[in-house]
N, C-alpha and C positions, 0 to 999 in steps of 0.2 A: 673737326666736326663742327658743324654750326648749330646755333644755340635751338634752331627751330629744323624738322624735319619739312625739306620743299614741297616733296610729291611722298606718294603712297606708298609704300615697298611692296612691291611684289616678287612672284617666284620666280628666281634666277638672280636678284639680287643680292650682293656679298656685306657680309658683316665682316669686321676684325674686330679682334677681344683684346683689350688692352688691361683687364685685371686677371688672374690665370686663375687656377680654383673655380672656374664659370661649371658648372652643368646646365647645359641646353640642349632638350629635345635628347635625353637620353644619353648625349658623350661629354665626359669631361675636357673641356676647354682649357688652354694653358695664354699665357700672354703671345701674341704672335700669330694666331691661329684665325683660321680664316673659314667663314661657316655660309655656305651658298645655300638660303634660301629655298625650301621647295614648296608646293601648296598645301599641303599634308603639317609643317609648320605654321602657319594660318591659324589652321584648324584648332588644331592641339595648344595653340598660346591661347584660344579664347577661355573666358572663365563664363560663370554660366551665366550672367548676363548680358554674353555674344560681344564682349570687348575683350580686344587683344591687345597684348602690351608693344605689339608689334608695329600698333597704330602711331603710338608719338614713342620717337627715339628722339627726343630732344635731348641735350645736357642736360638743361632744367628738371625734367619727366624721370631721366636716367638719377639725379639726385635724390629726387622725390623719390622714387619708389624704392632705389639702392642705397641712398646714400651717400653715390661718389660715380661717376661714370664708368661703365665696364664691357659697352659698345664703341663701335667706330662704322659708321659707313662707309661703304665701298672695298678694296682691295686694302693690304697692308700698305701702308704710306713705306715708301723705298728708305726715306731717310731717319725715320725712326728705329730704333736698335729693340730688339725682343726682351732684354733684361732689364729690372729695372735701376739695377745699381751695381756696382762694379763691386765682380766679387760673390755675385750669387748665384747659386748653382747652374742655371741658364747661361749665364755670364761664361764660367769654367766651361761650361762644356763648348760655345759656340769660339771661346779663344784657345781652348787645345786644338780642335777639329783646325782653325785655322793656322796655328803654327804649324800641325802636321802637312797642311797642303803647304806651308808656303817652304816645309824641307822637303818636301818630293819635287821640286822647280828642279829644272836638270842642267843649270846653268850658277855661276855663283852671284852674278850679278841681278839674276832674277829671282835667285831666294835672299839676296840682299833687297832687293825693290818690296818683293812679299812680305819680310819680316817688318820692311817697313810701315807697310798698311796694318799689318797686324797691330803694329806699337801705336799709330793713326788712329783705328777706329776704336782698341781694346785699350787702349794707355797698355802700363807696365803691367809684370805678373803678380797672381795676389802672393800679400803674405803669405809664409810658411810656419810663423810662431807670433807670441804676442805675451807680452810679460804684464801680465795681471799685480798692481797691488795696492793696497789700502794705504791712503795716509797715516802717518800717525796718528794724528788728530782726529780720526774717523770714530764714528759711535761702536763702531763691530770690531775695533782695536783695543779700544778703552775698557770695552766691557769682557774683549779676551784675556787681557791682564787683572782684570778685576777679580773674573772668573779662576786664573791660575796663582794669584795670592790668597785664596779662601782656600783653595785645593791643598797648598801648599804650607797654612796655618793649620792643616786638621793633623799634619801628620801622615803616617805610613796608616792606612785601614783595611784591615784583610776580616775576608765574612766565610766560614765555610759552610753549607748546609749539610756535608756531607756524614751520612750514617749509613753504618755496613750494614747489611743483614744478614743473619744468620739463615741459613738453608742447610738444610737435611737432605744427606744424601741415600 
């Protein structure tokens, strides 16, 4: 997208959304998604002093008012991928869907060629596990052992609050 909007957008002209989590015009938006413009959009983007945000899609304009750009002009660009990082939900689903088409190829040599663009555009498959651990040297270590030589200086401490009562039958 370029930093300045050329001409005007009008009805029939397409968006793509490049941050997901969008709501416009009533439907939520995901990364990928592509929103064709109607004149009733117009309308509804105006605030009440008859300016629509619709007027400048700059980068610049899209910071300004977002923070970070979350349109695109025109159709989805082909060579851009819908996820944003390998491995996230988007990601999972658009690399199962394609490993399952590239094992319905009914030849072995063309689900060897498939598996291959799959491995081309998705890289490898994600993790399955991930081994979480604190250094020793870590403040939330130091202070769990801290914590288990105090526990362990008081002794065995048992509290009961329990009392029976007597009930008449």
């Amino acid at each position: 997208m370029t930093e300045t909007t050329t001409r005007a957008l009008q009805p029939g002209d397409q968006l793509h959304v490049l941050a997901g989590g969008l709501l416009l015009f009533g439907e939520a938006l995901k990364r990928g998604d592509v929103l064709t413009l109607r004149a009733d959009h117009f309308e509804r983007s105006r605030n009440r002093d008859g300016v629509s945000w619709l007027d400048d899609l700059s980068e610049a304009a899209q910071r300004t008012r977002w923070g970070s750009v979350k349109l695109g002009l025109g159709p989805w660009p082909e060579d851009l991928p819908t996820w944003l990082e390998h491995g996230d939900p988007t990601w999972q689903e658009q690399y199962q869907r394609a490993r399952a088409e590239a094992y319905r190829q009914p030849t072995a040599e063309q689900r060897d060629a498939a598996l291959r663009e799959v491995q081309r555009v998705y890289g490898g498959p994600p993790t399955t596990s991930r081994t979480l651990s604190a250094p020793a040297s870590s403040p939330q270590q130091r202070a769990a052992e801290e914590q288990r030589a105090r526990l362990d200086a008081r002794g065995l401490q048992v509290r009961n609050s329990y009392s029976p009562q007597r009930r008449e039958v």
